[in-house]
C-alpha positions as CSV (number, residue, x, y, z in Angstrom):
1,X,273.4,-11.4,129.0
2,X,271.7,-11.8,132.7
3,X,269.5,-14.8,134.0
4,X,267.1,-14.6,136.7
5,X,265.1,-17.5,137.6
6,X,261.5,-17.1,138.8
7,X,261.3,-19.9,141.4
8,X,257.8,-21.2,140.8
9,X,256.5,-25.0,140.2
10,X,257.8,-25.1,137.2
11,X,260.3,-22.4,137.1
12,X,261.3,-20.4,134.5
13,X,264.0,-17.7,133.5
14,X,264.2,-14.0,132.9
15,X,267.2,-13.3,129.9
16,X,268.1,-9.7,130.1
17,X,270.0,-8.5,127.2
18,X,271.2,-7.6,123.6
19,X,269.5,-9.7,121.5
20,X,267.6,-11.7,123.9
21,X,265.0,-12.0,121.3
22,X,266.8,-14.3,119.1
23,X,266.5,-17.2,121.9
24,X,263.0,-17.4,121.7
25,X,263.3,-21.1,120.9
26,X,264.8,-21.9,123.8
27,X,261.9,-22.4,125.8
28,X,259.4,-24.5,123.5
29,X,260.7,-27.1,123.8
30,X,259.0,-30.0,121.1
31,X,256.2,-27.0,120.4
32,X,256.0,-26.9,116.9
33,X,253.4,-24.2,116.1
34,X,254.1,-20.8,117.3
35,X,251.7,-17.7,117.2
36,X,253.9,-14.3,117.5
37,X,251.4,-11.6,118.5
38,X,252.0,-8.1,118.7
39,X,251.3,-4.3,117.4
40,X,251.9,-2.7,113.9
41,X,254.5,-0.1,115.3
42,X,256.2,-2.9,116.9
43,X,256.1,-5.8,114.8
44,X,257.6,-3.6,112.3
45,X,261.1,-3.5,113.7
46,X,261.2,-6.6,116.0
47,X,258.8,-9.5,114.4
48,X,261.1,-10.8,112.0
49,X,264.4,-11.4,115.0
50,X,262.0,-14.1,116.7
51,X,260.3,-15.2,113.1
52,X,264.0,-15.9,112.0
53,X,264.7,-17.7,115.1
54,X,261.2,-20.0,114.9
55,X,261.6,-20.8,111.4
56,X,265.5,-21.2,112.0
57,X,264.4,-24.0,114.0
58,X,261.5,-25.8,111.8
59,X,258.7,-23.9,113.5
60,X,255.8,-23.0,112.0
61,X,255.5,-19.8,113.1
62,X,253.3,-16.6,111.7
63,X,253.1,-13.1,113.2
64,X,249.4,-11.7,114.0
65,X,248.6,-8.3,115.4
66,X,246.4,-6.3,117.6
67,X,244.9,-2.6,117.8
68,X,247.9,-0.2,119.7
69,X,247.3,1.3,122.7
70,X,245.3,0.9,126.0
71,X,242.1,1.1,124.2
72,X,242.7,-2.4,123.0
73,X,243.1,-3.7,126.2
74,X,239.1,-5.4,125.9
75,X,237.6,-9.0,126.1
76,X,236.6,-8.0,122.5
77,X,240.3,-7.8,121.3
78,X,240.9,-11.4,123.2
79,X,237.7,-12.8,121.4
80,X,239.3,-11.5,117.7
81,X,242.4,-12.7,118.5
82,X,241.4,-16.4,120.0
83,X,239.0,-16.5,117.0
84,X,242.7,-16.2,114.2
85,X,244.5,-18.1,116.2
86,X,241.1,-20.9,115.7
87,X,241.5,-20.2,111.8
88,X,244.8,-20.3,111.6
89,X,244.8,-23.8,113.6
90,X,246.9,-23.3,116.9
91,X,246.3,-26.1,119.0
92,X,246.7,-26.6,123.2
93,X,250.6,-28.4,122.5
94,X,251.1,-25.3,120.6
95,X,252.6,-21.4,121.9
96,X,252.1,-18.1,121.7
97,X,254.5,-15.2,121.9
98,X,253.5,-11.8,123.1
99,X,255.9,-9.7,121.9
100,X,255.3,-6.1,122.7
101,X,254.6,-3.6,126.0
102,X,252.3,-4.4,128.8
103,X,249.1,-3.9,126.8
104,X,250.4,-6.8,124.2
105,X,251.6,-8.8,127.4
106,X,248.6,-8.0,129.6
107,X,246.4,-9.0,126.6
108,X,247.8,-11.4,124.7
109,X,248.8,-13.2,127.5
110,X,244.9,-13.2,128.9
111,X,244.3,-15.2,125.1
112,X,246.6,-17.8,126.0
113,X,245.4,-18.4,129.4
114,X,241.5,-18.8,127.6
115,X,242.6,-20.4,124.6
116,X,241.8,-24.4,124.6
117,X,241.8,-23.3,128.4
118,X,245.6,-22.5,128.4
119,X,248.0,-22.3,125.7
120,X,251.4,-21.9,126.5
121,X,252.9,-18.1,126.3
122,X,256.9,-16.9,125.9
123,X,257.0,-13.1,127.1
124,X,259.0,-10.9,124.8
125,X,258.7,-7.5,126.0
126,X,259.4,-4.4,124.2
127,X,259.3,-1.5,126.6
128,X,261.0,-0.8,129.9
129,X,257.7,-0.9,131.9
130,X,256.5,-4.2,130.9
131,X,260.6,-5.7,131.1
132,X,260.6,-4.6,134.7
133,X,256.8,-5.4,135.4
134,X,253.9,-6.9,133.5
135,X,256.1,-9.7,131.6
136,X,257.4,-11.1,134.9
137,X,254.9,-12.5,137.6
138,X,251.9,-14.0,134.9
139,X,249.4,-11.7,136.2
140,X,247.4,-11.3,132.8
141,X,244.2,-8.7,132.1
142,X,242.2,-6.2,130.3
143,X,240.5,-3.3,131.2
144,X,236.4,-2.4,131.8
145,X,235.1,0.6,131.3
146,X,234.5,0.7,135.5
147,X,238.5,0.1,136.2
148,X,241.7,-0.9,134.8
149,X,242.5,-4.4,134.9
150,X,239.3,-6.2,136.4
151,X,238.9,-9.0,134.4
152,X,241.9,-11.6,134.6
153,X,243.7,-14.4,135.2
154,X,247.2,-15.5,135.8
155,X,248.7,-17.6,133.2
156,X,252.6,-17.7,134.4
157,X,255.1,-17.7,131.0
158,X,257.6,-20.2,129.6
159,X,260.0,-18.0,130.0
160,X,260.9,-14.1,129.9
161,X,263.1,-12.3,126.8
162,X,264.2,-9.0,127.9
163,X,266.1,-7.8,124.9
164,X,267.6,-4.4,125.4
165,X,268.6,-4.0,121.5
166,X,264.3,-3.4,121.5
167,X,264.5,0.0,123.9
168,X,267.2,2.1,121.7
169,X,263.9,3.0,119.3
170,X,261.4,3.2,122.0
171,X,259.7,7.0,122.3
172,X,260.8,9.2,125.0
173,X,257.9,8.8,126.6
174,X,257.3,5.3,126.9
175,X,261.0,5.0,128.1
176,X,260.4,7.4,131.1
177,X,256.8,5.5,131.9
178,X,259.0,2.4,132.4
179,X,261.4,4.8,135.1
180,X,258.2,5.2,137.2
181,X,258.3,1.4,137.7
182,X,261.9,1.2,138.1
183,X,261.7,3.8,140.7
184,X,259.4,1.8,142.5
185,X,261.6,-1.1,142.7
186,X,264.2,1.4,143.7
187,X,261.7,2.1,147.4
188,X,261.1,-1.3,147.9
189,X,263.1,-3.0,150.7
190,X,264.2,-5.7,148.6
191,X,265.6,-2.9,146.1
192,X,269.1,-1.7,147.4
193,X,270.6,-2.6,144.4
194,X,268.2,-0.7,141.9
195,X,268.6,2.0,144.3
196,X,272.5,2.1,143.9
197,X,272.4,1.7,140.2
198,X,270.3,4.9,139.6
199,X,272.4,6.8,142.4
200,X,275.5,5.9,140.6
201,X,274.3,5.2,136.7
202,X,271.5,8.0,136.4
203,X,272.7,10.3,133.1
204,X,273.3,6.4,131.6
205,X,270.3,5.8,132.6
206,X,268.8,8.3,131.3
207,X,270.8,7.8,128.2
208,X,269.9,4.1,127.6
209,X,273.1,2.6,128.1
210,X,272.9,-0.8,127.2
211,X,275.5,-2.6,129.4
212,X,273.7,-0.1,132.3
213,X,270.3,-0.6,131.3
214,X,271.2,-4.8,131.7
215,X,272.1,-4.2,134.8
216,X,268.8,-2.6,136.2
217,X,266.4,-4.7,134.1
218,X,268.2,-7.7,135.4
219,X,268.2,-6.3,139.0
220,X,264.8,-5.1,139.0
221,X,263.6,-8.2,137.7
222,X,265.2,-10.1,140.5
223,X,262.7,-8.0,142.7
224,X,259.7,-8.8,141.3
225,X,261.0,-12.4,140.8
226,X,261.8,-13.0,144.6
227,X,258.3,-10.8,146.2
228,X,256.5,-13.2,143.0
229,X,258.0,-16.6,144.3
230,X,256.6,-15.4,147.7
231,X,253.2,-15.2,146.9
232,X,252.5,-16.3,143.1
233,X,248.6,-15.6,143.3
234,X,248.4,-13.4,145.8
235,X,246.9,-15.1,148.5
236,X,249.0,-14.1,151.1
237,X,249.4,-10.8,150.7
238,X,253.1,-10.4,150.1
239,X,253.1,-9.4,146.6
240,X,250.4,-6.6,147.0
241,X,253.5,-4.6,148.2
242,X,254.3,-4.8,144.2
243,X,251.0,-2.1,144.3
244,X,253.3,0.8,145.8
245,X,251.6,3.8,144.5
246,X,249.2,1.5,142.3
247,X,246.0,2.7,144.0
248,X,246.0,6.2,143.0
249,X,248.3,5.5,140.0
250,X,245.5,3.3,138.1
251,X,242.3,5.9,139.5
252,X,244.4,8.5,137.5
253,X,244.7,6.7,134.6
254,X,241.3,5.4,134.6
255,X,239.7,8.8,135.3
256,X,242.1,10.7,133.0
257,X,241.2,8.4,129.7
258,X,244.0,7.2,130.0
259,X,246.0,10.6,128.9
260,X,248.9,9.5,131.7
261,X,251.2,6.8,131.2
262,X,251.2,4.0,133.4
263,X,254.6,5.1,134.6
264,X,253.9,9.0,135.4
265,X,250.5,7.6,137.2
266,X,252.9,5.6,139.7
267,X,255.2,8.0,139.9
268,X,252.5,10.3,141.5
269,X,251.2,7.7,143.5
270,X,254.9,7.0,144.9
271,X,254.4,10.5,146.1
272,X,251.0,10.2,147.0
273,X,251.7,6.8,148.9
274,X,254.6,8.3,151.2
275,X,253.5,11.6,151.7
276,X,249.8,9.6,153.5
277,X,252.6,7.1,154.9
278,X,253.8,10.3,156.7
279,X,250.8,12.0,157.7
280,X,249.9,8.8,159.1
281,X,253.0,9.1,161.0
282,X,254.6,5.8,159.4
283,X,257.4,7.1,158.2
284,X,259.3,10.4,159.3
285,X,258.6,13.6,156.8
286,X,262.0,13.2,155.0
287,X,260.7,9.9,153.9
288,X,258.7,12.4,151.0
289,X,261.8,14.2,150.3
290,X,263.9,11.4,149.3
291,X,260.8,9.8,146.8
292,X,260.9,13.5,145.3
293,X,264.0,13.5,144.9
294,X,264.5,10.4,143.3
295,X,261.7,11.4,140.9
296,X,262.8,14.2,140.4
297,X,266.3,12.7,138.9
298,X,264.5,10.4,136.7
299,X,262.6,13.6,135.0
300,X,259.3,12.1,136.6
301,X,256.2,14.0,137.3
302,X,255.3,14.3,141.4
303,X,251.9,16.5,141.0
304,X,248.4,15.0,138.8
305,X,247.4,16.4,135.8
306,X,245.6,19.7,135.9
307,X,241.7,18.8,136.6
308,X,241.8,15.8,138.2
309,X,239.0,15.7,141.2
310,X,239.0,14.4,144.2
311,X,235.8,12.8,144.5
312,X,236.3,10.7,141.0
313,X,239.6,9.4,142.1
314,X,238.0,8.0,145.9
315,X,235.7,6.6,143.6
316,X,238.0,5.0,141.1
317,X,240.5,4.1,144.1
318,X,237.5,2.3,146.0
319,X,236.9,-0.2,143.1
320,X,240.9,-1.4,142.6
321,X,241.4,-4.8,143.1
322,X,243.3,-4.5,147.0
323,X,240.5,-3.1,148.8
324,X,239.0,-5.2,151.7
325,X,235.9,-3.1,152.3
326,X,236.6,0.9,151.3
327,X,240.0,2.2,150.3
328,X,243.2,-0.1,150.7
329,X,246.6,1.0,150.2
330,X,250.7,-0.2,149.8
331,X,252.0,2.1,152.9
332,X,255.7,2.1,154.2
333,X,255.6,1.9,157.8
334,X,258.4,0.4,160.7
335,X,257.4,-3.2,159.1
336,X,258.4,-2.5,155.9
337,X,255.5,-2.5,153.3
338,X,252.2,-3.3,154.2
339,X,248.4,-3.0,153.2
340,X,246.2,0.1,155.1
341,X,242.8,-0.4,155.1
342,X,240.4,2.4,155.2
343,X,242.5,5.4,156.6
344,X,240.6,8.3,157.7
345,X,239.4,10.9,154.5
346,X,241.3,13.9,156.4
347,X,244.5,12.2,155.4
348,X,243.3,11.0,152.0
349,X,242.9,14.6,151.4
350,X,246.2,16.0,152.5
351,X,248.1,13.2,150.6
352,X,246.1,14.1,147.7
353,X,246.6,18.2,148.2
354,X,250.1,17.2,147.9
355,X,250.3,15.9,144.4
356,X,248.3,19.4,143.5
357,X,244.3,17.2,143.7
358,X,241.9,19.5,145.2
359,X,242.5,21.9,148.2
């Protein structure tokens, strides 16, 4: 088991590991009411290890469940869900657990920041993408029909259960949405070590090792944990370089219906990100090869789905969250990452011919 502390006022810890789950109590400290909120498919399997815990301890604890998918990522789905947890009686000393991927932590953890005007909220993700990502930082949201993620608020966790025992059933897919993220990790400059684990671990990897997959959960959660403690609200601008290959990634998703997992979007916009970085001359042209290749070894796509335009995704791009004035973007350069305002279209273009959009 692997603890990594997010060093915010108050902390709190990240436990990576088999059976993580079961120390959901650990956190709650006197909280005597607990809400366990997740999906069908997931509470299934997982729902009764932290139910078993709760009531283990004299908690009153009850599990309650959302619509699957990122559909149910609405302010509708937070009124429903605020509205049980009203009948059911939780109260502001009480908690929620969101236990689940990033739609179930992006969601339910946007109901415990509203709720009484904050309820307290233990992370339990289920999936690779929202261990290594949406559980850690407390950056909460759901989706309008405009863009992904507009309306939000950050409400950071009690703590972070990682539990690895939860990924040996999860679809192939899902698994290699999470890789896109881990990639990412892998590019950052704070990610040598993520980088040498998938140089050195990548059939494990592949294979969901457990004692492996610890590793690289618990190292690329010390990423996000470090760049998070630098800029917890993003004020400063420090943790925008998190967004690496976000801007395009969340215009394909939006404009696609959401057909591409989170995951393949970012892998695209990793390529995407560099291959502008280098027409911009920012990095040298073997900066794309080595973000390919990479990709390539996780079994992640590099080129957008077939009918994607170019005019929809400038569109989507110009309404994400980063941009100043027209289009922003997470660009390596010779100062590490850092946010590009408004390059010129000409570029745009060619980085975009190069994942197969237009041209």
């Amino acid at each position: 088991m692997r603890r990594v502390s997010v060093a915010l006022t108050p902390p709190y810890d990240v436990l990576v590991g088999p059976g993580a789950l079961a120390h959901v109590g650990d956190a709650l400290g006197a909280r005597r009411q607990v809400a366990v909120v997740s999906q069908v498919a997931v509470a299934d399997p997982h729902a009764d290890v932290a139910l078993a815990a709760l009531r283990g301890e004299g908690r009153e604890a009850e599990c309650f469940t959302i619509p699957d998918g990122e559909a149910a990522k609405t302010l509708g789905t937070v009124e429903g869900l605020c509205r049980e947890l009203a009948v059911w009686g939780l109260r502001r000393g009480d908690a929620v657990v969101a236990l689940g991927g990033g739609v179930v932590g992006d969601t339910v953890g946007l109901a415990a920041a509203l709720y009484h005007r904050g309820v307290a909220v233990v992370q339990a993700p289920t999936t690779l993408l929202a261990m290594v990502d949406a559980a850690i930082g407390g950056k909460t949201a759901v989706n309008l029909p405009e863009g992904k993620n507009l309306v939000g608020a950050f409400h950071q966790p009690l703590a972070v259960l990682a539990d690895i025992d939860t990924l040996a059933s999860l679809p192939a897919s899902d698994y290699r949405s999470g890789l896109g993220e881990v990639a990412k990790y892998a590019l950052l400059p704070e990610g040598d070590t993520v980088a040498r684990l998938l140089d050195a671990h990548a059939a494990a990897v592949r294979d969901r090792d457990p004692t492996v997959l610890t590793e690289l959960v618990a190292a690329s959660a010390e990423v996000k944990a470090t760049i998070v403690a630098s800029d917890p609200e993003e004020r400063t601008g420090a943790r925008a370089r998190l967004n690496y290959g976000h801007t395009l990634a969340h215009a394909l998703e939006t404009t696609a219906g959401y057909s591409v997992t989170h995951g393949e979007a970012v892998a695209i916009g990793l390529v995407f990100a560099v291959t502008l970085a280098s027409v911009l001359e920012r990095v040298p042209a073997d900066a794309v090869t080595r973000v390919v290749t990479l990709l390539d070894g996780l079994r992640l796509p590099t080129r957008a789905p077939t009918g994607a335009s170019v005019d929809e995704l400038l569109a989507a791009m110009g309404r994400d969250k980063k941009a100043h004035v027209g289009l922003t973007f997470v660009l390596p350069g010779p100062d590490g990452m850092t946010l590009v305002d408004d390059p010129p279209r000409v570029a745009i273009e060619q980085a975009l011919h190069a994942v197969g959009v237009g041209g």
